[in-house]
N, C-alpha and C positions, 0 to 999 in steps of 0.2 A: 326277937326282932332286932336289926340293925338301927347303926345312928341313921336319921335323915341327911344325916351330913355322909355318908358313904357311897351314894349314890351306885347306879348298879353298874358290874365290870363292866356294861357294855360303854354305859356315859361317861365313867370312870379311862376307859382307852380315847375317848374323844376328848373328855378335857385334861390326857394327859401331855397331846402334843400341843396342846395349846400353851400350858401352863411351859412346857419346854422352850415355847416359841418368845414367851414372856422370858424367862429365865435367859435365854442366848442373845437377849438385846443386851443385857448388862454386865453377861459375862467377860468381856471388855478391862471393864473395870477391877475388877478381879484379877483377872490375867495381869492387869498393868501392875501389881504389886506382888504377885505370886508365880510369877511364868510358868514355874515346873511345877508347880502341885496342880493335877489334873482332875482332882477328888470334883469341884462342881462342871468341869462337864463333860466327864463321865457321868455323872447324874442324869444332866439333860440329854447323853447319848443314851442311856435306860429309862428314862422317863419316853423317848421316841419307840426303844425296841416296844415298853409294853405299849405306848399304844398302837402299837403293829401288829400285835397278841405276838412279838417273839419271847416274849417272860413272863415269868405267870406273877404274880400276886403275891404268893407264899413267896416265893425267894427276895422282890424287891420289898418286902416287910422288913426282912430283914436284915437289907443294906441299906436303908432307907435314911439315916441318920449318918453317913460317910460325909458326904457334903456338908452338912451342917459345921462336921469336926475341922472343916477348912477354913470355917468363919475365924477362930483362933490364933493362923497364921499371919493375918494381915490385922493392918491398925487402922487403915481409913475406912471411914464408916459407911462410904458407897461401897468400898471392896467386902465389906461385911456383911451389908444388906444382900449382894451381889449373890454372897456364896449360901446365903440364907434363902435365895430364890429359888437357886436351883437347888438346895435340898427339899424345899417345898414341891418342887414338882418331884422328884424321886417319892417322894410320900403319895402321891397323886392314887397309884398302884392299890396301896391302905388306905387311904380316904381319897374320894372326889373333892372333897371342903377344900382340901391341899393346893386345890388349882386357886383360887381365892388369894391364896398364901403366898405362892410364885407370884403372880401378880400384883398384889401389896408389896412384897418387898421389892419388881421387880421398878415398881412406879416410886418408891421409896429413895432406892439407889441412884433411878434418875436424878431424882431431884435433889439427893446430898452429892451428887455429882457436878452441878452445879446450882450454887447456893446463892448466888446473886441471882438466877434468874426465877422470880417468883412462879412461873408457868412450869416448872419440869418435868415434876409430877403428875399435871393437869396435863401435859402433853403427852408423855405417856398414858395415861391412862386413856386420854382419847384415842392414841394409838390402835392398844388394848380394844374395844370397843367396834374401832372402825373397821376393825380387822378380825374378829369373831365370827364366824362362822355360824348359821342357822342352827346346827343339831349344838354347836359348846353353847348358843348363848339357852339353847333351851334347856343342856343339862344344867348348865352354873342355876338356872330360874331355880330348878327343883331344890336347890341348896336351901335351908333355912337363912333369914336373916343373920347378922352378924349379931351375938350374944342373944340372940332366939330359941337358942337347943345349949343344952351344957354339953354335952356329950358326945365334945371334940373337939379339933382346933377355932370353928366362930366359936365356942363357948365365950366364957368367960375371960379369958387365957389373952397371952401374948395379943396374938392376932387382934382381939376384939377392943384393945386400949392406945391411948395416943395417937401418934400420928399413922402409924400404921391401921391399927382401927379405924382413923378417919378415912385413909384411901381406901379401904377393901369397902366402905361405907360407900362412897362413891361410885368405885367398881359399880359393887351391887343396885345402887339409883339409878347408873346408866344400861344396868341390863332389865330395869324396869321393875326391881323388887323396891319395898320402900325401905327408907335411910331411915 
């Protein structure tokens, strides 16, 4: 049996463009420090094919982790979060949890984007929220809480600690799971 955190291909292509849509708000940021490296979105342009069903699963398993490797090139930490979003959504394909992911960092990169204004995060994530669609926000429902299931990225891990953990915390309270 699968993680609960995998959700099925079908919910899986639903919150893949979502978590895409998260990721292309901040991609911006990114760009502004790395012009020519195209690694995160390209991400977010294959996190869109598959959920179009133009990729399958098998293949974006395992390019899933390019984007991540773009976090590297830049040094400000919104461009970082940035390129961390949109590998989160290429992951979407291997886990649904992944859409969570794109959205934590991409409310993350908001808000080390600008650091005087205490709302950035919060306003992204309302964003996020207001803008969810009926069938993502009922796949995201099916997600386990955040550090509920070991047995994937909410586990334990990255995602589930600090202030990252705190937003995907919130994500999931505004999609009506408890925090």
């Amino acid at each position: 049996m699968g993680s609960a955190q995998s959700l099925s291909e079908s919910d899986r292509r639903i919150v893949a463009a979502r978590a895409a849509d998260c990721a292309e708000r901040v991609l911006p940021l990114f760009e502004a420090e790395a012009p020519s490296d195209g690694r995160p979105a390209d991400a977010i342009a294959r996190a869109r094919a598959f959920a179009r069903g133009e990729l399958d699963a098998a293949g974006e398993i395992r390019r899933r982790f390019v984007a991540g490797r773009a976090a590297k090139v830049v040094a400000g930490p919104a461009a970082v979060a940035a390129a961390r979003s949109a590998a989160q959504a290429a992951g979407v394909a291997h886990m649904g949890a992944h859409a969570l992911g794109a959205a934590g960092y991409a409310a993350r990169a908001a808000g080390l984007a600008e650091p005087d204004r205490a709302g950035a995060a919060q306003d992204e994530i309302r964003w996020q929220l207001e803008h969810a669609s009926a069938p993502v926000r009922d796949a995201l429902r099916r997600l386990p809480a955040l550090g509920e299931d070991p047995a994937g990225p909410l586990g334990a891990g990255l995602l589930a600690s600090g202030e990252l953990g705190s937003l995907i915390r919130r994500i999931q309270a505004g999609l009506g799971l408890p925090g």
